[in-house]
Each structure stands twice: as structure tokens, then as C-alpha cells.
N, C-alpha and C positions, 0 to 999 in steps of 0.2 A: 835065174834071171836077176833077181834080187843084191845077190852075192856079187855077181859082174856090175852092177851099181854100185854096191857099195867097194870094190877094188877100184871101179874107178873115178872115185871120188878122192882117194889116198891117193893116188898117183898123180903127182907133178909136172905132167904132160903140155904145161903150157908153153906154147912158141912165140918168142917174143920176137920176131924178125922187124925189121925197117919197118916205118908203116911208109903206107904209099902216098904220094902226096894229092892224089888224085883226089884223091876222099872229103878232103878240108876245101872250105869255100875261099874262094880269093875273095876279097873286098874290092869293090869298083870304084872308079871314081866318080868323085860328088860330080860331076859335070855328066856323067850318064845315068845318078841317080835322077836327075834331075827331070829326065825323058819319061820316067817312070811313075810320075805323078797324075794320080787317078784323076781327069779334070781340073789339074794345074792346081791340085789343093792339096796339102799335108794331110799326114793321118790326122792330125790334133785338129786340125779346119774341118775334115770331114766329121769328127766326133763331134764340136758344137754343132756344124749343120743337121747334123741329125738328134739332136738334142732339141734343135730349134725347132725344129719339124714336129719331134713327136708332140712338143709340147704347145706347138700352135694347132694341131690334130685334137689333144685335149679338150684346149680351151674352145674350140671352134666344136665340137660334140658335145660337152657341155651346155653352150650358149644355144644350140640345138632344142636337146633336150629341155633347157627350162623352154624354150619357146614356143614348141609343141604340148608343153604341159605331160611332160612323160612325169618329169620329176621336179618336186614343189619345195624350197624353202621355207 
């Protein structure tokens, strides 16, 4: 079993035929990326909006906590 690995590891069997074109993504046009915007906002807009979120989440659990007296200054 062994041996038949390693013969065929030596042997040059590779096929290098056409490739298909099938395979490779066509690119679309900007005018139907356009249809594809998650809530009519860019990845980059969406990455501050959730940037702004998490961070108004923070600040608003924070202000929480000091005002329950979980956590003291």
C-alpha cells in the first residue's frame, strides 16, 4: 500500500487540459452591484454603523451601571 504511494507520487500524471470557463466568476456591472446593497448602504457604512452601535451600547451600559450603583468611581 505504501509503495503504490509512493510510485505515485513519482509519476507525472498530471493533465493539464483547457480549463473550463465555467469555473471563473464574471464580474457584473456596477449598475447591478448597485441592487445589491444591504439597506442601500456600503460595506464601509455598514461597518461604522455598527461601530456606532456597539459603541453607543457601551456607553449607555455603562451610564447604567454607575446609576444603579453596580459600579463606583
Amino acid at each position: 500500500m505504501l509503495d503504490d504511494l509512493r510510485r505515485s507520487t513519482t509519476q507525472d500524471d498530471f493533465d493539464f487540459e483547457e480549463e473550463d470557463d465555467s469555473v471563473f466568476v464574471v464580474e457584473e456591472d456596477p449598475e447591478e452591484r448597485v441592487n445589491k446593497l444591504f439597506l442601500g448602504m456600503t460595506a464601509v457604512e455598514r461597518m461604522f454603523l455598527s461601530i456606532f452601535l456597539f459603541l453607543n451600547v457601551c456607553v449607555l451600559g455603562l451610564a447604567l451601571l454607575l446609576a444603579t450603583g453596580r459600579i463606583v468611581f
